[in-house]
Structure formats: structure tokens, C-alpha cells
C-alpha positions in Angstrom: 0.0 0.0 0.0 2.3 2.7 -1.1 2.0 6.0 -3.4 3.3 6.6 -6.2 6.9 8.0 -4.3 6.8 5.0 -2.4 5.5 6.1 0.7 3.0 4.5 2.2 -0.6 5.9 2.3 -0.7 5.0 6.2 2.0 7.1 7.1 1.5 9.8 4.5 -1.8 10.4 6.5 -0.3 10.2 10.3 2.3 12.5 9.4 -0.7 15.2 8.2 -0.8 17.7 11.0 -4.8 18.3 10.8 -4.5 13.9 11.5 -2.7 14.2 14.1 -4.3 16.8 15.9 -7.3 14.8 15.6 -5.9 11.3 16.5 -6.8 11.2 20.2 -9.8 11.7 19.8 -10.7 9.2 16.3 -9.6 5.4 17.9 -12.2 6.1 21.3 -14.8 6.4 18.1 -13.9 4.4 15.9 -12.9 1.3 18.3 -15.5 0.1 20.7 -14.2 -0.5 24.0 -11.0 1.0 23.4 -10.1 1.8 27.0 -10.7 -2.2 27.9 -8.9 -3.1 25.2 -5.8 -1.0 26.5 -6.5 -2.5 30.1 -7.3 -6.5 28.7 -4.2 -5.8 27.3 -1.9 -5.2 30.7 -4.2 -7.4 32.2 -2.9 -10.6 29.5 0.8 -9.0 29.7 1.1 -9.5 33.4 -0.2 -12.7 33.6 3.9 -13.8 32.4 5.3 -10.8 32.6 7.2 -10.0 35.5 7.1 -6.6 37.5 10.0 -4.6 36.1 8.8 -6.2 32.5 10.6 -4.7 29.2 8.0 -4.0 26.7 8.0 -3.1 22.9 5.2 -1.5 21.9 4.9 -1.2 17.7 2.6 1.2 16.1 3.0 3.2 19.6 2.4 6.8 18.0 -0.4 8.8 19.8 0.7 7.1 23.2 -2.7 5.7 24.2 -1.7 2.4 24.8 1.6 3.3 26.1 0.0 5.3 28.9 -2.8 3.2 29.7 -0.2 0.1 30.4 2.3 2.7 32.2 0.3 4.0 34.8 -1.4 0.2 35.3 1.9 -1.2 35.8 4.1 1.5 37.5 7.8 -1.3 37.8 7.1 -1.3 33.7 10.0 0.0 31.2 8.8 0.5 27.5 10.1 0.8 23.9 7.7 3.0 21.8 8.5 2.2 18.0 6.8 4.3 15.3 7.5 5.6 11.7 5.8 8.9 11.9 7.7 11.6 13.6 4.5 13.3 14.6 3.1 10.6 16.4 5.9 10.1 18.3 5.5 13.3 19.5 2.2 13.5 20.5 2.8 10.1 22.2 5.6 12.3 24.4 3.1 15.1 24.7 0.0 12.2 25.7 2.9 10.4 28.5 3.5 13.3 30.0 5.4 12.7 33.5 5.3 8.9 32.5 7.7 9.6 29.4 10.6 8.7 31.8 10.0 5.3 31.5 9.7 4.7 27.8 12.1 4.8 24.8 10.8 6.3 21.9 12.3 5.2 18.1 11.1 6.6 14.9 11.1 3.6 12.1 9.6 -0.3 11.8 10.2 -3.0 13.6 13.6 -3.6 12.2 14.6 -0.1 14.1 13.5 -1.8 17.3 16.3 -2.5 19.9 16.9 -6.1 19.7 15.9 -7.2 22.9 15.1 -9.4 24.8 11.5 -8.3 25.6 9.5 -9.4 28.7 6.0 -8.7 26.8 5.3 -6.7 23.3 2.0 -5.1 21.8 0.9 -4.3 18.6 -2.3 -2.4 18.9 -4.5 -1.0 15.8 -1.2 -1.2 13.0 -0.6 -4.6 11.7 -4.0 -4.3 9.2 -2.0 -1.4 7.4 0.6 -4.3 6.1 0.3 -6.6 3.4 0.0 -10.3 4.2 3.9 -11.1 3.9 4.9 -8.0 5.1 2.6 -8.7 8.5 4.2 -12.1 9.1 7.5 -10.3 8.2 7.2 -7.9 11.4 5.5 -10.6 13.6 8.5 -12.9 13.4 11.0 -9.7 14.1 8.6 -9.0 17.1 9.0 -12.8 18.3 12.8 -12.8 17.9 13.1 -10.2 20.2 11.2 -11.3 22.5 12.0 -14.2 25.6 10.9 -17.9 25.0 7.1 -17.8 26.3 7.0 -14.2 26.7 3.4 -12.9 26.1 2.2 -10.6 23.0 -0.7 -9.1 22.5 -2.1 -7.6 18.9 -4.9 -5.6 17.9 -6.5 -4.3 14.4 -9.2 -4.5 12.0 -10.0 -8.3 11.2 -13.6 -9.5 10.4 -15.3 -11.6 7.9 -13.9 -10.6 4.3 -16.1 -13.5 1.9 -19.0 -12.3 -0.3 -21.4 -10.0 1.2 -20.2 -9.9 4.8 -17.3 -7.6 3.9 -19.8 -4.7 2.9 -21.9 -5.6 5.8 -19.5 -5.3 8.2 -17.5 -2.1 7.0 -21.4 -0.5 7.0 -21.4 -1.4 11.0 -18.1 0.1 11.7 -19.3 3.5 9.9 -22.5 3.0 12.1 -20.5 2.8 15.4 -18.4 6.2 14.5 -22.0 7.8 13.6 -23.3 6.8 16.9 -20.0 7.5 18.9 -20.4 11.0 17.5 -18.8 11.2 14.2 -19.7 13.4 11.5 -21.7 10.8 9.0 -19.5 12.2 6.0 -16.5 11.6 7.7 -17.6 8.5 9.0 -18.6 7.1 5.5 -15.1 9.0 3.8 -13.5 6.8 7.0 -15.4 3.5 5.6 -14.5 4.1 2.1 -10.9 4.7 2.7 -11.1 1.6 4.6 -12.4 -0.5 1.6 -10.6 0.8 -0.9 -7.0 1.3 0.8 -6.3 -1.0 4.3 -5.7 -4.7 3.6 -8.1 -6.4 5.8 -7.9 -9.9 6.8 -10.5 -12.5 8.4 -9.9 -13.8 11.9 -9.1 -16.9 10.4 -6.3 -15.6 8.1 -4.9 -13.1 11.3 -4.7 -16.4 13.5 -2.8 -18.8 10.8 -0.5 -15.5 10.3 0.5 -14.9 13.8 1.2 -19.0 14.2 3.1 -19.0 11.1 5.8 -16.2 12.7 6.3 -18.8 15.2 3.7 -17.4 18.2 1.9 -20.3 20.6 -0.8 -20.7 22.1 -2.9 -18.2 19.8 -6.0 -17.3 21.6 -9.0 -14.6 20.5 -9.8 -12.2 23.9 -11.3 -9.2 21.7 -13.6 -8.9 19.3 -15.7 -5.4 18.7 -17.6 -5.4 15.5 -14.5 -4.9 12.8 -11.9 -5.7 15.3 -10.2 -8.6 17.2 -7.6 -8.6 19.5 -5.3 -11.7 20.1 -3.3 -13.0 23.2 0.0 -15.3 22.0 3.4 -16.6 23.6 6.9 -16.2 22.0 
């Protein structure tokens, strides 16, 4: 999913000051249950994890992840890693106080410090990436974390076959309508989805983490066009 100057559409648009500006606000309307999602999530990690856990967070620009787990788990030490210089900064703006405690890197997963990591997260980024390129970054995530450590991701997944794609991408405009977002924007958001983000089905998400070498796959989330998985290096 790239432009025509090879950069890609996802972070042409989160490097877009208006975007940015706007981020906070967009995921708590776009993603139902966002705030559980970010608390299942520390909730799963510290089940292994141990009390001064490293964690790499990818796709950590914005910050809302990294400071719902920071102030959960106060002994926690993070790696933020994002490729748009923006979002790194409004995740420094969104930690606040807490930004002592995490590491942020501008790039991909290869960019990432190599570890080892207690625990990692990738929250509401991997449905940006092409099949290959997913499983790419998964197995980079997994070699840098410990043997068993636990890893929790996050995006868009839902039925993709003949009519339950449309269906489904009509229910995920709904929700933003309801949550309060302007109806054009909401539909401009569905078609943009559609047309541009490479969806999966849970199905194809679960036989993609397994294949970068994550155990024990197991579905905790699932909120209309997202699903949110629990797995061990």
C-alpha cells in the first residue's frame, strides 16, 4: 500500500498535522471499547510478565496504549516504536510525566532495539501491512522477544467473503456515527477503509501470527470490525 513516491498511504496520513491533531480523539470512536482493550491488554501481559517487564510497543504513536499500560503497571519499562515523527511526538506530549519510563524510536520493527523483551504489543497497526509483510514484522517482534514471553495484537479483522465484507464495514461507519462522528466523515472513513487498508479474516490473522512462530494463539477481543489476540513467544 504505497504512493506513487513510495511512501506509504498510512503514514503519509499520520504524518498530516490536521491527522494528528485529531488522532486522540478518532480510535475512542472508531474502536468500541478502546479503553478495555488497552486495560485486557496489561491485564494478559502480566499474567507472564514480571514486575519490572521490558515492553515493545509497535505502532506506539499517539501514546494511548503506552500510557494506559504505564500507569497500570508503575515497575514497567517501554520501547515505543513508530515511523511517523508526529506521532511520536504527540505520544511524548499524551505520557506526560510517565515519558521517563519509555524509549521512543522513529522507524519499523527492524529499528526496534533487539531485545530481549518481557512482553510486546501491537495495537491498531498490523492491518496497514500486506500479508507477507505482516508475518515479516511478527517474526522480528518474536525474535526479540523471551521464550514464552506474552504478546498481545490488535486491528481490524472480520469476515472478508462475499457480502459480509460490505456488511461489516457498514457497522463500523454506524458505530463512529453513533459515537459522534460526523456521518461524511464517518462514510469517507469506511471508504478509505475499503478501498485502501488490507483487511484480513480472523481466520487468516490467526494462521498468520502461528506461522511467525507465536503459541498458544487465543481470540480475547472482538468489537464489530476488530479482534484482538493474546499469544506466547
Amino acid at each position: 500500500m504505497s504512493t506513487a513516491d513510495g511512501v506509504p498511504d498510512f503514514l503519509r496520513m499520520f504524518s498530516d498535522p490536521e491527522a494528528v491533531t485529531r488522532y486522540l480523539d478518532g480510535p475512542r470512536r472508531f474502536v468500541p471499547g478502546l479503553a478495555d482493550l488497552h486495560r485486557m491488554t496489561g491485564v494478559l501481559l502480566a499474567e507472564r510478565a514480571p514486575l519490572d517487564a521490558k515492553v515493545l510497543v509497535l505502532g506506539a504513536g499517539g501514546g494511548l496504549e503506552l500510557k494506559a499500560l504505564a500507569e497500570a503497571h508503575p515497575g514497567w519499562s517501554f520501547v515505543g516504536v513508530d515511523p511517523s515523527g508526529p506521532m511520536l511526538a504527540l505520544a511524548a506530549r499524551t505520557l506526560g510525566p510517565l515519558i521517563t519510563r519509555v524509549e521512543l524510536v522513529r522507524g519499523y520493527i527492524e529499528d526496534a532495539p533487539p531485545g530481549p523483551f518481557d512482553a510486546a504489543t501491537c495495537l491498531l497497526t498490523l492491518h496497514f501491512l500486506e500479508p507477507a509483510e505482516r508475518r515479516r514484522t511478527l517474526s522480528d517482534i518474536r525474535r526479540r522477544m523471551k521464550p514464552g514471553g506474552p504478546f498481545v495484537a490488535a486491528h481490524g479483522s472480520f469476515p472478508q467473503k462475499e457480502g459480509e465484507r460490505g456488511r461489516w464495514l457498514s457497522r463500523y461507519a454506524a458505530f463512529a456515527v453513533a459515537a459522534g462522528v460526523d456521518p461524511q466523515q464517518a462514510n469517507a472513513a469506511r471508504t478509505a477503509v475499503e478501498t485502501n487498508v488490507s483487511m484480513l479474516g480472523p481466520e487468516q490473522d490467526r494462521e498468520i501470527l502461528c506461522g511467525a512462530g507465536f503459541s498458544d494463539v487465543e481470540l480475547f477481543f472482538a468489537a464489530f470490525t476488530w479482534r484482538g489476540w493474546i499469544a506466547y513467544a
